[in-house]
N, C-alpha and C positions, 0 to 999 in steps of 0.2 A: 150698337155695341155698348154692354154696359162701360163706366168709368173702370179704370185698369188701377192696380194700386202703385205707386211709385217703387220706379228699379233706378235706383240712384247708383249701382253696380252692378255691373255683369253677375256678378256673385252673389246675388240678393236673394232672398229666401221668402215665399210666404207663411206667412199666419199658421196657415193649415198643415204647410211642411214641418215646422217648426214641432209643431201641437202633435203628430202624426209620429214624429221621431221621437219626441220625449215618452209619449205613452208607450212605445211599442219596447223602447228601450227599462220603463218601467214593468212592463207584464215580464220581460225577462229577468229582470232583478228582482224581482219577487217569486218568479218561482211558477208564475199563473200559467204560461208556455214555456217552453223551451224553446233555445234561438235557431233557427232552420239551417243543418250543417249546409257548407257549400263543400260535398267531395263527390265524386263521381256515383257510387255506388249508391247514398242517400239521394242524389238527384235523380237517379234511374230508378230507383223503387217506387220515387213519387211519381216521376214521369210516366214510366210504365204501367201504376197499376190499370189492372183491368184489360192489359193486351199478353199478348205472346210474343213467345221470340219470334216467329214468322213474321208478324206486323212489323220488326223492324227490318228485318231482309228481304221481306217480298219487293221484287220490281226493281231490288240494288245488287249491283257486282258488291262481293268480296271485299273489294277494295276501299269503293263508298261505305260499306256499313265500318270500317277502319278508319278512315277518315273522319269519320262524326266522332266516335269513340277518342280517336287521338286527340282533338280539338276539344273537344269536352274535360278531357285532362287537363290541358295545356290551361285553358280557361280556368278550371277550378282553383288551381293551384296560384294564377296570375290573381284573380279573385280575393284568393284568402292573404298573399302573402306579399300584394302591392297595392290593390284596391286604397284601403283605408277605408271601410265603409262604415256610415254610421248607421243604425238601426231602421233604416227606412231605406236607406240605399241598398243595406244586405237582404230585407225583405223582398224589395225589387227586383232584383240580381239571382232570389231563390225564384221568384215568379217566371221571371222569364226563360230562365235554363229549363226548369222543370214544364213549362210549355211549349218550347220544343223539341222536347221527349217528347213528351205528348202529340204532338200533328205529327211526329217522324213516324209515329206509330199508326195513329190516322189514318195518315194516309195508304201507308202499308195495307193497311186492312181493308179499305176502299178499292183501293188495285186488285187483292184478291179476293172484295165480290162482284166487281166489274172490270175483268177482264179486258187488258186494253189500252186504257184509258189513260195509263202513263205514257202508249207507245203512237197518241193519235195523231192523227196528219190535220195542223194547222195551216192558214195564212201564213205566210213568211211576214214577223214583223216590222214593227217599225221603232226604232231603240234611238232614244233622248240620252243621248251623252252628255257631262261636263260637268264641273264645279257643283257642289252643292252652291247655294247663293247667286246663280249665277242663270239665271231665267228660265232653268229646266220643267223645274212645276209649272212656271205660266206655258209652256212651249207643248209641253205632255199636254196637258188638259186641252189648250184650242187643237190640239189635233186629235184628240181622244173626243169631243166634243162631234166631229165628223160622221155623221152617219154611216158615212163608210166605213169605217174604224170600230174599234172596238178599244177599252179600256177598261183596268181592274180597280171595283169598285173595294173600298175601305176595307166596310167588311168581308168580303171574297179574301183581301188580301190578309188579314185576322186571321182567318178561318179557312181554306178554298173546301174543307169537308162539309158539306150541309148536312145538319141535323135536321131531324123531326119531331117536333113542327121546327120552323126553319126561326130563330130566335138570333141568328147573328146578329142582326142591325140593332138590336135592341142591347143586347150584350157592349155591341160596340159604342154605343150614343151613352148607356152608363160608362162604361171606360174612359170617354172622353171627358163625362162631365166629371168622375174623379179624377182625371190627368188636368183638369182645367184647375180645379181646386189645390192641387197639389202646385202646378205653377201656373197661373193666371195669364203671362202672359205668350204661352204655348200657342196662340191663333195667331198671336202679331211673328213670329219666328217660322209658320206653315199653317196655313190655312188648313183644316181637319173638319170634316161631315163624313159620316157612317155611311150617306149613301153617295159620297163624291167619290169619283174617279183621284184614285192616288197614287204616289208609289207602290212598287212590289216589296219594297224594302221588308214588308215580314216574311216573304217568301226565302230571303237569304238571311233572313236573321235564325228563322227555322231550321235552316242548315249550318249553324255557329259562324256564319260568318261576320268579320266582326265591325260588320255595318253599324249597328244601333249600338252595341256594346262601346265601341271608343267614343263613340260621342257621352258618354255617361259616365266612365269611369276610365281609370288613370290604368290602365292592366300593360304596360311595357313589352314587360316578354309574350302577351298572347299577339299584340299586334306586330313582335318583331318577326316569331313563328308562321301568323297569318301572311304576310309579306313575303316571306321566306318560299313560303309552303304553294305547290301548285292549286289552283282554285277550278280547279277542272271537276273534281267529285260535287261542291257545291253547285256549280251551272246545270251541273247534270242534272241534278234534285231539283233546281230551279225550272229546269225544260220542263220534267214531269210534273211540276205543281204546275205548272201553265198549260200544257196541253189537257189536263184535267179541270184546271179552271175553264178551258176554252169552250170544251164538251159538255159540261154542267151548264154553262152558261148559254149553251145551243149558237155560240157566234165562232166555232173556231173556222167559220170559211170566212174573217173579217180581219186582217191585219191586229195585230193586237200593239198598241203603245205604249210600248216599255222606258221606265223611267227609274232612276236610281243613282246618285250621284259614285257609290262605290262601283258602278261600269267603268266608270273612268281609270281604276285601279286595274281591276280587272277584266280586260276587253277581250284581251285572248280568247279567254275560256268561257266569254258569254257569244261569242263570233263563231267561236266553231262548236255551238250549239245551232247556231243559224245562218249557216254563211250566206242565205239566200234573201238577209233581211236587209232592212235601209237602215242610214243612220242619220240623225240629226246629231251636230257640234253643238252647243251654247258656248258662246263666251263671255267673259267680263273682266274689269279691269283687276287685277292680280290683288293691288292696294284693298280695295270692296270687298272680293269675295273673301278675306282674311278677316278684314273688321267684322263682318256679320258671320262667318263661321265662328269665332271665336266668341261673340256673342250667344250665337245657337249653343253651343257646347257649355259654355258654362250659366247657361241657364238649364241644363241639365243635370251637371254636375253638382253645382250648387247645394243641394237639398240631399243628395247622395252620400256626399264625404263631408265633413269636416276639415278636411285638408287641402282641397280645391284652393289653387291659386293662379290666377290671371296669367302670370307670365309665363309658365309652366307650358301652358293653354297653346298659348299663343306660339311659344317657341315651339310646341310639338305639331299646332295645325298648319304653320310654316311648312314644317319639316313635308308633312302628312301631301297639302297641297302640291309642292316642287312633285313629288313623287308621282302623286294621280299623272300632271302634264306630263311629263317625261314618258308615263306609261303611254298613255291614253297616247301620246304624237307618236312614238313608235309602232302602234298598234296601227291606228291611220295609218300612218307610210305603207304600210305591206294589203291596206283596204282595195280593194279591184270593185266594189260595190255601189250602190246609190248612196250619195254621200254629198249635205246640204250644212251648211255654216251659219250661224243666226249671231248677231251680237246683243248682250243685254241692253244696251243706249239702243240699234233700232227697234225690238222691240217697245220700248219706251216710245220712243216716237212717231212709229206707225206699224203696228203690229201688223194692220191690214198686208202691207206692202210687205213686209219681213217674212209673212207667210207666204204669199203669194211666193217671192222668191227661193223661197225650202221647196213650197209644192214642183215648181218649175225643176229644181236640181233634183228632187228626187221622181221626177214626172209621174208626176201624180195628176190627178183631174182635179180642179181645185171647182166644185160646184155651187152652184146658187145657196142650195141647202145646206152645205158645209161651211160657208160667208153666213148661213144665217144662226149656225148654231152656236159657232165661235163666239160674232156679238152677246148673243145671249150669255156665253160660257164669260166671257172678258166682261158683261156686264156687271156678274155677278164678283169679278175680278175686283174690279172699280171700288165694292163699295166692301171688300173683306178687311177684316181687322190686321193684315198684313202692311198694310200701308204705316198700322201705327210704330212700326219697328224703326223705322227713320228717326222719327221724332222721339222714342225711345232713349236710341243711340247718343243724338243728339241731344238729350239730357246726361245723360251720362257724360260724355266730352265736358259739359259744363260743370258737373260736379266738381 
């Protein structure tokens, strides 16, 4: 791994960020672009072009196509009118909105030339519950690593529509190397390959949920509205990106392992998407998983607003976290299903064993082959730039 550049603050900004924001904020002050409005109707034009109104209703109730529209309001307005964004954050913030218009539409269109394919009969999963920070990526992957299993790979989850010729991975691998540039130390906070097995986290970012969005910007009122607001139309959207990933991918007779720290918010409404699935717990110590979420967020944030402040952060990921548990233990209580508890400390000290004992609660067959894919999967664990985020941290404290 190359040398990393010193993050002497949570709040530290690179080089590139810097550079990236002053120009972009100078093409608008001269006049050479105009700055990309964030309102509803400008986001949908860009979103949309090129499709019809059917690509956004095929395959959705009523209800759903209401739902994305009312969230996209709520969003814009949270956006323009609490964000604080600075010229690189509101670039950002047009990118992603207006790219999930975009797959909303997608896949709409995919559904009705391949009839179906929203409505296809999978594997009952296997769903990685708990804390962000809190050993769900390592717990996903050795079980996604399982030949028996099945896992969504990066770009699937970027994209689950494949073009022709198929140019996702390649799309994704520049994406990363400009998200790398823009903040350098984005592998020590989540390990990221275009063709690794990852979170589905874009599949609900696709449906405005506001997964990736609060970890980026300060939006209040969309995350009070999100909270508020039943999350049943998103999981629905989310089933149909998944049973379409599953059949694209020729593995939907294969358990698929779902991972996503915002399940823990929302467990209801991903559980009776699949009430026939297992669930894996992660846990970790409360104090931990605060200190590195708040680190992950405002290495996020950082480069986005100018208004970014630590404490801010911190008091709202408090907030944010009491909330997930509260959910997420209620939602357990009323669980009748295969249901296995991992802690992050056994992990760390003998993953072997930690698994072994998930396989057993959720009786699974824990095989030779799936012992040897995990090593392999954990070896490459071993030597990822994730490790550097300790020692990170641990500068920071000493600043």
């Amino acid at each position: 791994m190359a040398a990393l550049p010193p993050r002497p603050h949570p709040l530290t900004r690179s080089r590139t960020a810097q550079r990236a924001d002053s120009v972009l904020a100078a093409i608008w002050d001269k006049g050479l672009h105009s700055q990309p409005v964030l309102e509803p109707d400008a986001l949908w034009a860009a979103g949309a072009k090129g499709f019809g109104p059917q690509d956004e209703s095929f395959g959705r109730s009523a209800e759903d196509v209401a739902d994305f529209r009312e969230r996209l309001a709520v969003l814009c307005r949270s956006l323009r009118e609490e964000a604080r964004l600075n010229a690189l954050g509101h670039t950002l913030a047009y990118g992603q909105v207006t790219a999930a218009i975009r797959m909303r539409h997608a896949l709409g269109r995919l559904w009705q030339r391949q009839r179906g394919l929203d409505r296809a009969k999978i594997a009952p999963p296997i769903i990685v519950v708990g804390q962000m920070r809190a050993g769900t990526t390592r717990m996903h992957r050795l079980l996604a690593a399982d030949p028996a299993h099945a896992g969504t790979l990066l770009y699937h989850g970027m994209n689950p529509v494949r073009p022709w010729p198929d140019v996702r991975p390649l799309k994704t691998a520049i994406g990363l190397a400009l998200a790398r540039r823009i903040n350098p130390w984005i592998d020590t906070l989540h390990p990221f390959g275009a063709r690794r097995v990852d979170e589905e986290l874009p599949w609900l970012a696709h449906a405005l949920s506001p997964v990736a969005l609060e970890a980026q910007y300060r939006i209040p009122a969309f995350i009070a509205f999100s909270e508020a607001r039943d999350a049943g139309a998103v999981y629905r959207e989310f089933a149909r990106t998944l049973r379409t990933d599953a059949v694209l991918m020729k593995n939907a007779h294969l358990p698929r392992v779902l991972k996503c720290p915002q399940f823990a918010e929302d467990l209801p409404a991903l559980l009776a998407q699949f009430p026939d699935a297992r669930v894996v717990v992660t846990r970790r110590d409360g104090d931990a998983v605060l200190a590195s979420t708040v680190s992950l967020v405002a290495s996020q944030m950082a480069y986005q607003s100018d208004h970014a402040d630590i404490g801010v952060i911190e008091a709202e990921w408090r907030r944010k976290l009491a909330l997930r548990d509260a959910r997420m233990a209620s939602a357990l209580a009323d669980w009748q299903g295969p249901l296995a508890e991992v802690h992050f400390d056994d992990l760390n000290a003998d993953w072997e064993g930690a698994i072994a004992r998930v396989y057993a609660a959720l009786e699974l067959d824990l095989t030779p082959a799936a012992l040897a894919a995990m090593r392999a999967e954990q070896g490459r664990a071993e030597t990822s730039p994730h490790h550097a985020h300790r020692q990170l941290m641990d500068l920071m404290d000493e600043a």
